[in-house]
Short mmCIF file of the C-alpha atoms (twelve columns), coordinates in Angstrom:
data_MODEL
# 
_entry.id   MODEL 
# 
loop_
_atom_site.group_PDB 
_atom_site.id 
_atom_site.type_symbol 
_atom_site.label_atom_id 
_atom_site.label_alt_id 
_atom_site.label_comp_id 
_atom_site.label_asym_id 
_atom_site.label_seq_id 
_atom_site.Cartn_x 
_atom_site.Cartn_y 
_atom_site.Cartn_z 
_atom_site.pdbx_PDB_model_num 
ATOM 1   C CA . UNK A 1   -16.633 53.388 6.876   1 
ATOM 2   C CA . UNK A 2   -13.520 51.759 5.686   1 
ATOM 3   C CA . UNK A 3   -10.634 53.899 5.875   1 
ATOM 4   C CA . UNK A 4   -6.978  52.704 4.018   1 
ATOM 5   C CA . UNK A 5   -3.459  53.885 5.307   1 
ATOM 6   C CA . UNK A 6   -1.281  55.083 1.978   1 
ATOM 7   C CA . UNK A 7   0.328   51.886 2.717   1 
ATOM 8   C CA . UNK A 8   -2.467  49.522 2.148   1 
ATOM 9   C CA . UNK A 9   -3.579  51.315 -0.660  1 
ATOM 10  C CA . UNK A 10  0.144   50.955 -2.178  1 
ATOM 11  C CA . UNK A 11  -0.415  47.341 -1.819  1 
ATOM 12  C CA . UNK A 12  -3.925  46.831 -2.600  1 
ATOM 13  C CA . UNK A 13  -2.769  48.956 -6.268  1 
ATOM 14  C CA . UNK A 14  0.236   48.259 -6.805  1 
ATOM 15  C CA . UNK A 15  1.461   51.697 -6.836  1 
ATOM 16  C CA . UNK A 16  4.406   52.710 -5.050  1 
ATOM 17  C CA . UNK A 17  4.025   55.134 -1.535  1 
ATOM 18  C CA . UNK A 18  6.109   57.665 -3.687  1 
ATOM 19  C CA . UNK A 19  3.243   58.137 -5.877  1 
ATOM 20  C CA . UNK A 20  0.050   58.110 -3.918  1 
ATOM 21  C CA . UNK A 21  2.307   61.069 -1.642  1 
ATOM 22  C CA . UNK A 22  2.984   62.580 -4.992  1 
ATOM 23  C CA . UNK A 23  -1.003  62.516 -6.404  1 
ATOM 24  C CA . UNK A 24  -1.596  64.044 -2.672  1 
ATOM 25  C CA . UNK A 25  0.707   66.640 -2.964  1 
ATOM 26  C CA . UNK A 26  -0.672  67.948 -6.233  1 
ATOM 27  C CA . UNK A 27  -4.218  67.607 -4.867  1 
ATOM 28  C CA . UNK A 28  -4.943  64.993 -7.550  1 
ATOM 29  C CA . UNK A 29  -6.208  62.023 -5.070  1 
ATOM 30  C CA . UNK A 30  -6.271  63.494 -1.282  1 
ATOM 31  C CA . UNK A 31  -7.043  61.410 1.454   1 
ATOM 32  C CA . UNK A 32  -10.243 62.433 3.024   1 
ATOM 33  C CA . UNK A 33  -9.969  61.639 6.648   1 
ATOM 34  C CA . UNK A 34  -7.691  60.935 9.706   1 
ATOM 35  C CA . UNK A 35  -7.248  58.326 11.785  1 
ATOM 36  C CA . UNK A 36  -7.451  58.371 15.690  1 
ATOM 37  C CA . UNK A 37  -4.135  57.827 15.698  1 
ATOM 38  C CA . UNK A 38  -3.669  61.317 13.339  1 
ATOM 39  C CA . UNK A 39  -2.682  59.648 10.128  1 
ATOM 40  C CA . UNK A 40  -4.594  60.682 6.826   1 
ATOM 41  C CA . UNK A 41  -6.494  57.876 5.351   1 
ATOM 42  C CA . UNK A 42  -8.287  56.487 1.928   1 
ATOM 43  C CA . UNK A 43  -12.013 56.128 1.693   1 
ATOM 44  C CA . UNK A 44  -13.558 54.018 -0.363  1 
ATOM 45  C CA . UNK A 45  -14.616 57.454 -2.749  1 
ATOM 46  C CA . UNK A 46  -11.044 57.778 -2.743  1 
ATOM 47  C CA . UNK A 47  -9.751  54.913 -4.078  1 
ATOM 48  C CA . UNK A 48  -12.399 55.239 -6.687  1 
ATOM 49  C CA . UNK A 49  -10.911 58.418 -7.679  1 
ATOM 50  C CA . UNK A 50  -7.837  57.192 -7.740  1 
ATOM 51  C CA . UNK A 51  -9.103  54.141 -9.829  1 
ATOM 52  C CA . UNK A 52  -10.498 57.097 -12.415 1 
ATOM 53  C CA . UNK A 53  -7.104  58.659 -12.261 1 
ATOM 54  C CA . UNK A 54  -5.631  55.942 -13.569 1 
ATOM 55  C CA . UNK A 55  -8.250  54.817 -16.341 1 
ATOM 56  C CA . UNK A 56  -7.349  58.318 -17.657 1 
ATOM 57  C CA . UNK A 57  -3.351  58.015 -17.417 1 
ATOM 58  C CA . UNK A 58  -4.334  54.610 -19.259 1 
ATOM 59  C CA . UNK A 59  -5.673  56.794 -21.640 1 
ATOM 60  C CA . UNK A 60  -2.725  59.050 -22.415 1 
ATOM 61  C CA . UNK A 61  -3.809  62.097 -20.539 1 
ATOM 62  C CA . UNK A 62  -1.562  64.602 -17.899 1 
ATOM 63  C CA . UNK A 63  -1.845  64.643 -14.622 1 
ATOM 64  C CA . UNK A 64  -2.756  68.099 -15.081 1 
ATOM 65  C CA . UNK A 65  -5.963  67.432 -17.649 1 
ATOM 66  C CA . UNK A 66  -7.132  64.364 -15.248 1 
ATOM 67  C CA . UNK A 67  -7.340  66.961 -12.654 1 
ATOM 68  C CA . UNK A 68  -9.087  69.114 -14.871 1 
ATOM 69  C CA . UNK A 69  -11.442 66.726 -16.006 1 
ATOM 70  C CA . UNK A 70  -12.291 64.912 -12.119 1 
ATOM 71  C CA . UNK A 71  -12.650 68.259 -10.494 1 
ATOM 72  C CA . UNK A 72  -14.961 69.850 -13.775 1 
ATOM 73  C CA . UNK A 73  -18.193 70.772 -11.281 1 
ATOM 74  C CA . UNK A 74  -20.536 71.395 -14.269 1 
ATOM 75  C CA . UNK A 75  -19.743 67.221 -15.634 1 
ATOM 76  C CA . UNK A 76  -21.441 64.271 -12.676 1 
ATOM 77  C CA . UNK A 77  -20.142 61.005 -11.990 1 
ATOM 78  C CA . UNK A 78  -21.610 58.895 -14.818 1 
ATOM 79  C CA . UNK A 79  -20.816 61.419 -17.678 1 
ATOM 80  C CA . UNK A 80  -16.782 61.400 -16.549 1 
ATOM 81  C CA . UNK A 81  -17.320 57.448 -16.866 1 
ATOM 82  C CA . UNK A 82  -18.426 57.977 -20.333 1 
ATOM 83  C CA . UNK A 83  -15.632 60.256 -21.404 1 
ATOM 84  C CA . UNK A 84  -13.258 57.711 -19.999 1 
ATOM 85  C CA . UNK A 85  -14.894 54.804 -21.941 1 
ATOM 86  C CA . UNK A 86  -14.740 56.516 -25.306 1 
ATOM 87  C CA . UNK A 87  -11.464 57.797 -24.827 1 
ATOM 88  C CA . UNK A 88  -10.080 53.826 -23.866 1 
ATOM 89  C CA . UNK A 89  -12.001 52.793 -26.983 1 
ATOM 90  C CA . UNK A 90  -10.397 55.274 -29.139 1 
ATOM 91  C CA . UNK A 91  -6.957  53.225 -27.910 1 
ATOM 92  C CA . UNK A 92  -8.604  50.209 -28.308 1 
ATOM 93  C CA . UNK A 93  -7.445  49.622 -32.142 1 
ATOM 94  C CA . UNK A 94  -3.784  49.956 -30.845 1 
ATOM 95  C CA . UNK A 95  -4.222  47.192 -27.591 1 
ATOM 96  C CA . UNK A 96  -5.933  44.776 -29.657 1 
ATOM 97  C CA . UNK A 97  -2.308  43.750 -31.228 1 
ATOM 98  C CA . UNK A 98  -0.858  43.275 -27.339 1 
ATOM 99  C CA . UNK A 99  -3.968  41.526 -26.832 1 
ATOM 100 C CA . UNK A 100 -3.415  39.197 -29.419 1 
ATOM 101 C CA . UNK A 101 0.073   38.775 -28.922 1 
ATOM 102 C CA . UNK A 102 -0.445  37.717 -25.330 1 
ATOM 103 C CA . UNK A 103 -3.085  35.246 -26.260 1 
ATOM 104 C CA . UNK A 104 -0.698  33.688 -27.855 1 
ATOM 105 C CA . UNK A 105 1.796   33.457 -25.217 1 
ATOM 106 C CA . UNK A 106 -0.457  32.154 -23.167 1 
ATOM 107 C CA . UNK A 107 -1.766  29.446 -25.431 1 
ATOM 108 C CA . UNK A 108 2.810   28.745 -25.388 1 
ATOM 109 C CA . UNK A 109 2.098   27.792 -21.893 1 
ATOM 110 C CA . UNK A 110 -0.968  25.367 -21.935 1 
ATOM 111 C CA . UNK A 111 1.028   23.024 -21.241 1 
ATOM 112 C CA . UNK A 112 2.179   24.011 -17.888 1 
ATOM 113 C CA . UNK A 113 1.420   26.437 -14.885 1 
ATOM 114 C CA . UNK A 114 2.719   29.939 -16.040 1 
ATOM 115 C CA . UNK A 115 1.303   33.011 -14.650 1 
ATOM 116 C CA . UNK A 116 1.069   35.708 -17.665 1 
ATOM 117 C CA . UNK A 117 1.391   38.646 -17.403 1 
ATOM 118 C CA . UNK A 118 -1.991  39.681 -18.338 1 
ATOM 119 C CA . UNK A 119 -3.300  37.142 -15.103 1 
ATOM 120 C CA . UNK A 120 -0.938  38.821 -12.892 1 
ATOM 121 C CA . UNK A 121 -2.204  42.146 -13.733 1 
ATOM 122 C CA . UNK A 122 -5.815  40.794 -12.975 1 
ATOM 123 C CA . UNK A 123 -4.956  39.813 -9.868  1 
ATOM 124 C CA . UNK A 124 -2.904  41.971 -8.619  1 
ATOM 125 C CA . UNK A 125 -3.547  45.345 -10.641 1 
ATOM 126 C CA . UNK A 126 0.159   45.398 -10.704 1 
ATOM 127 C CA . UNK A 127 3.306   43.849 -9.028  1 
ATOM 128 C CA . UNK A 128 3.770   44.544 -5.269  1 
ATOM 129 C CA . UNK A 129 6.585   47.005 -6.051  1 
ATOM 130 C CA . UNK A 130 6.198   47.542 -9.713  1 
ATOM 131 C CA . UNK A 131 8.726   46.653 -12.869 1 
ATOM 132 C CA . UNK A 132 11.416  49.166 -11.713 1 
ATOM 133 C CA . UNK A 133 11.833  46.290 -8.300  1 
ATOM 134 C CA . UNK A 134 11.703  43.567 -10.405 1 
ATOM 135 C CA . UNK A 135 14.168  44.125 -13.415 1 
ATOM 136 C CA . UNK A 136 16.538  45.546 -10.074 1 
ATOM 137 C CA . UNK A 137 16.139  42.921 -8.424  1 
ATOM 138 C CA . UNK A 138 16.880  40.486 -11.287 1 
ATOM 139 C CA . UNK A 139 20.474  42.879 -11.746 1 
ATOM 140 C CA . UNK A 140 20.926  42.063 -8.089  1 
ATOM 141 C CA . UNK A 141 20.397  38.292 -7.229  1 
ATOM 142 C CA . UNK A 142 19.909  37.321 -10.618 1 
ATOM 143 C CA . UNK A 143 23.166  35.366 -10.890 1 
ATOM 144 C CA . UNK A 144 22.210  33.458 -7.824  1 
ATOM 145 C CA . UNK A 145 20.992  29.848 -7.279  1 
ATOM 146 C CA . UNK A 146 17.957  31.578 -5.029  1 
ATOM 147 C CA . UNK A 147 16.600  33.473 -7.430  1 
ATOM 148 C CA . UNK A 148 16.509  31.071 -10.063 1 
ATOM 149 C CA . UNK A 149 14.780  28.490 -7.494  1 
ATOM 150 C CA . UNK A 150 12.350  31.994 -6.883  1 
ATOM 151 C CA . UNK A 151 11.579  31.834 -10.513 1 
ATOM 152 C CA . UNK A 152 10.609  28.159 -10.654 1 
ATOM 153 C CA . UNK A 153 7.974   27.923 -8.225  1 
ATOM 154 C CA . UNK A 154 6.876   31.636 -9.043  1 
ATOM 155 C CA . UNK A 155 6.110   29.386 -12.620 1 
ATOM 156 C CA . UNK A 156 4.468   26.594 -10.904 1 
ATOM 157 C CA . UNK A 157 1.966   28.712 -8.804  1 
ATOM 158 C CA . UNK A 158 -1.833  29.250 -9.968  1 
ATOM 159 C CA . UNK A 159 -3.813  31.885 -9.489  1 
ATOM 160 C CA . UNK A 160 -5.469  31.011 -6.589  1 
ATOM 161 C CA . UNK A 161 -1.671  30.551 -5.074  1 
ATOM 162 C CA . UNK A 162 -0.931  34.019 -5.904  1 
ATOM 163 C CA . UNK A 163 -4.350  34.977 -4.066  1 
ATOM 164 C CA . UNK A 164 -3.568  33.099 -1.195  1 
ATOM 165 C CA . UNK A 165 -0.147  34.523 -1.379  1 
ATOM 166 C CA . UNK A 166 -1.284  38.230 -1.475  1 
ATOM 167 C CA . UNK A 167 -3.551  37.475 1.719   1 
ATOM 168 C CA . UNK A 168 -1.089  36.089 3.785   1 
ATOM 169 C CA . UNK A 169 0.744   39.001 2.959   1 
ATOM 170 C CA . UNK A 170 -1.684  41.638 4.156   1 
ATOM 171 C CA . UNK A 171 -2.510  39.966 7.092   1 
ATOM 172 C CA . UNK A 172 1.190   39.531 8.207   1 
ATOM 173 C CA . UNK A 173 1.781   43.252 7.579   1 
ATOM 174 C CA . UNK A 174 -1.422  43.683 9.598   1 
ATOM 175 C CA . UNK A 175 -0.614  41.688 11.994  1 
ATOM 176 C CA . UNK A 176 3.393   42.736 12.309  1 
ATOM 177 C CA . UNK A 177 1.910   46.419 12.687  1 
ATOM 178 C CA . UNK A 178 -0.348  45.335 15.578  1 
ATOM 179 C CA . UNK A 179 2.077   43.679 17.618  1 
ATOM 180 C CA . UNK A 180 4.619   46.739 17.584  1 
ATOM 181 C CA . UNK A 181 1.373   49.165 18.683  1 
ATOM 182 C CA . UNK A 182 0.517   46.669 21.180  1 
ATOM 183 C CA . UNK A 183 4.243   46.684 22.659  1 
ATOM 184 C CA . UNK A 184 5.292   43.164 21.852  1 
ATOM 185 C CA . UNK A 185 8.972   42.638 22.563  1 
ATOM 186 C CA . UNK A 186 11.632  41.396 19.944  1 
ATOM 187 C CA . UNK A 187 12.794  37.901 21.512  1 
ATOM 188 C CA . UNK A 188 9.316   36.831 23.001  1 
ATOM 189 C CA . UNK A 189 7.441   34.004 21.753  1 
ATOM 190 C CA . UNK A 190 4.863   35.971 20.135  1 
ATOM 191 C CA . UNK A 191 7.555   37.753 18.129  1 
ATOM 192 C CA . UNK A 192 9.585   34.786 16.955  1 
ATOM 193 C CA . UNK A 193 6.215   33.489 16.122  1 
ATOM 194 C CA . UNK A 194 6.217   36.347 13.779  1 
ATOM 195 C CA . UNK A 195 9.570   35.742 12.259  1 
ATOM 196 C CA . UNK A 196 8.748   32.539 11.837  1 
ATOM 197 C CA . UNK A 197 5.596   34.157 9.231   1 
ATOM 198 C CA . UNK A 198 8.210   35.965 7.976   1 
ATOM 199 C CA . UNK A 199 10.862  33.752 6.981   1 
ATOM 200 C CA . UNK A 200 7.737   31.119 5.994   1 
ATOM 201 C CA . UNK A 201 6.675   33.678 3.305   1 
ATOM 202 C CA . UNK A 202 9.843   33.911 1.776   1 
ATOM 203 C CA . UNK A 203 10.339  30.112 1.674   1 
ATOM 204 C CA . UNK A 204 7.362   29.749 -0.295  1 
ATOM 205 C CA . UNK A 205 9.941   31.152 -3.174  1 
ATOM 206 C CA . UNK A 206 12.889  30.091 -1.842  1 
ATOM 207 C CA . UNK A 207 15.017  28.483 0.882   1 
ATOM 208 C CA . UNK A 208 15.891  31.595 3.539   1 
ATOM 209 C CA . UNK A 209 18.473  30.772 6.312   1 
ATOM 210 C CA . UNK A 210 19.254  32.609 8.747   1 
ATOM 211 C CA . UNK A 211 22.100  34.910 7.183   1 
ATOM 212 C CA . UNK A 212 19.843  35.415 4.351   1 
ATOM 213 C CA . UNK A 213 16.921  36.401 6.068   1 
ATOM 214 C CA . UNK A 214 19.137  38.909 8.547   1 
ATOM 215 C CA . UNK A 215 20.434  40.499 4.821   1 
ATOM 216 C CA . UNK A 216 16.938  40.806 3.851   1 
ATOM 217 C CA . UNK A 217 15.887  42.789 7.484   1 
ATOM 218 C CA . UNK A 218 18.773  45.392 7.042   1 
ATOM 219 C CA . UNK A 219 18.204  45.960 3.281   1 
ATOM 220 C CA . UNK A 220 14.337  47.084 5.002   1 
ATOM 221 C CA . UNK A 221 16.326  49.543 6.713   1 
ATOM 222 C CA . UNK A 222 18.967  50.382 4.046   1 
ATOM 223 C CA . UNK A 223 17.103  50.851 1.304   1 
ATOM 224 C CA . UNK A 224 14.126  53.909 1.950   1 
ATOM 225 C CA . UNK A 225 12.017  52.019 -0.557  1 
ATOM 226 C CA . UNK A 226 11.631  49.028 1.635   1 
ATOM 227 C CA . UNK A 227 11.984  51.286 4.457   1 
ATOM 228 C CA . UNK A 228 8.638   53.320 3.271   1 
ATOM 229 C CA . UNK A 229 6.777   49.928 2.430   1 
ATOM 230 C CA . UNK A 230 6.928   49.139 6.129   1 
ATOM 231 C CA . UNK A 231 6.590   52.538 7.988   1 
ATOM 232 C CA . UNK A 232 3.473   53.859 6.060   1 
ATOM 233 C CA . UNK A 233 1.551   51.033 7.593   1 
ATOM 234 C CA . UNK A 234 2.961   51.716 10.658  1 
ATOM 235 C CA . UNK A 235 5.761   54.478 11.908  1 
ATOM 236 C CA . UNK A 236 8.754   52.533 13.198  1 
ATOM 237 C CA . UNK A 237 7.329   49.003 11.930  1 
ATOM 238 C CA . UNK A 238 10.554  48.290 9.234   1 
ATOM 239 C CA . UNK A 239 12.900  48.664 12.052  1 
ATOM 240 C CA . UNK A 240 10.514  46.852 14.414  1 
ATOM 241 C CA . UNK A 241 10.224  44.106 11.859  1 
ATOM 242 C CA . UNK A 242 14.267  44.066 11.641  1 
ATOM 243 C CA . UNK A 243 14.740  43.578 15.402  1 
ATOM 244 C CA . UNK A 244 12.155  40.676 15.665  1 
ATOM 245 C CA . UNK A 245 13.675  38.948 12.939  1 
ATOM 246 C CA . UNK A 246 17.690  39.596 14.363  1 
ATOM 247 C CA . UNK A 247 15.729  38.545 17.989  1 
ATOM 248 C CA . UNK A 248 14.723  35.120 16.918  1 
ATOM 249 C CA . UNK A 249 18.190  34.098 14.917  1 
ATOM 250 C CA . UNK A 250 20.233  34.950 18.256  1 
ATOM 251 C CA . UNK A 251 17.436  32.464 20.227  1 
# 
C-alpha cells in the first residue's frame, strides 16, 4: 500500500500544507495510517476523498455540507459520484463562457510555446504553491532582470518540460529527505552533489549565483511557508537543505 506524507500530497495537488492540516483538523480528509517513523500518512482512499472534496468545493458547497454529504452512511460510493456530476453540470452553463474564452487565448498563442492556464491546471492540478505565491512573488522580484528571464523560458517550455520539470522536482525532494535521514554531512561530496540539483533546478528558469541561491536557502528558513514545504516531507529537511547549499558555496 502506498502511503503519502502531507507533504507529497501538497505537491502532488497543489494544495498548500496549511490546508490538508486544516481538512484534518476538521475531520474532513484524515490521514488513515502512520508511518514507522510515527508520521500520519495518505492512502490512496484518501486522496480520493480528498479528490471528492474538492469536486464538491468546485461545486459551490461548505466544507461543512461536503462533510455531510461524504460521511452520509445510508448514500455508497457511486451514488455520491452521481450527486457530484449533476451538481458540476448544473454549473456547467456558467464555465462554458471561461471555456470559450480560454480557447481563444489559446488559439492567441498558436503561434508560439505558451503554457495556458487551462494546460497548467491539467498538469499540475494547480501551481506548486498556488496564486497567492505567484502574484507575491511577482510584487517581490518582479522588477528584476531574473524574473523576467524566469518568465521567458517559463513561455518557451511544453508540456512535457513542465512534466519533466515536476519529476525532477519530487525526486530531488525525495532524494534531499533521504540523505538528511541517512546522516549525510553538509560539505561532503554527496551533499554538494545535491546543491548542485538544487541550484540546476533553478537555472532551468534562471541564472542562480551563488549570493542568489544563499538568499533563496534563508528565505526556506525565514519564511514558515517555505519552511513547511520542506519539513512536512521531512522534520529538519529546510534547514538541512540550507546548510548543504551554504556548505558547497564556502567549498
Amino acid at each position: 500500500m502506498d502511503v503519502r506524507t502531507v507533504g507529497s500530497v501538497a505537491a502532488l495537488t497543489g494544495l498548500s500544507v496549511r490546508t490538508l492540516h486544516h481538512y484534518d483538523h476538521i475531520g474532513l480528509v484524515v490521514p488513515s495510517v502512520r508511518t514507522s517513523a510515527g508520521y500520519r500518512g495518505y492512502t490512496d482512499a484518501d486522496i480520493e476523498r480528498l479528490h471528492l472534496v474538492l469536486a464538491y468545493r468546485a461545486a459551490g458547497l461548505g466544507l461543512d455540507e461536503i462533510g455531510v454529504l461524504l460521511d452520509d452512511p445510508e448514500v455508497d460510493e457511486l451514488t455520491r459520484l452521481q450527486r457530484q456530476h449533476a451538481l458540476l453540470l448544473e454549473r456547467a452553463d456558467d464555465l462554458q463562457h471561461t471555456i470559450e474564452a480560454l480557447e481563444a487565448l489559446m488559439d492567441a498563442h498558436r503561434s508560439g510555446i505558451q503554457l495556458t492556464a487551462q494546460e497548467q491546471v491539467e498538469i499540475f492540478g494547480t501551481t506548486a504553491f498556488g496564486e497567492e505565491y505567484a502574484v507575491e512573488a511577482e510584487q517581490r522580484w518582479g522588477d528584476t532582470d531574473a524574473w523576467k528571464q524566469s518568465q521567458r523560458r517559463a513561455a518557451q517550455l511544453t508540456k512535457q518540460d513542465w512534466i519533466d520539470i515536476a519529476a525532477e522536482g519530487d525526486a530531488l525532494l525525495q532524494d534531499l529527505a533521504a540523505a538528511k535521514r541517512s546522516g549525510v554531512r553538509p560539505g561532503s561530496a554527496e551533499a554538494a552533489a545535491l546543491a548542485a540539483r538544487h541550484r540546476a533546478a533553478i537555472e532551468r528558469f534562471y541564472p542562480c549565483g551563488g549570493e542568489m541561491h544563499r538568499g533563496l536557502v534563508e528565505m526556506y528558513l525565514a519564511d514558515p511557508r517555505f519552511t513547511a514545504y520542506y519539513d512536512d516531507v521531512e522534520p529538519g529537511l529546510a534547514q538541512f537543505v540550507h546548510d548543504v547549499v551554504i556548505a558547497s558555496i564556502m567549498r
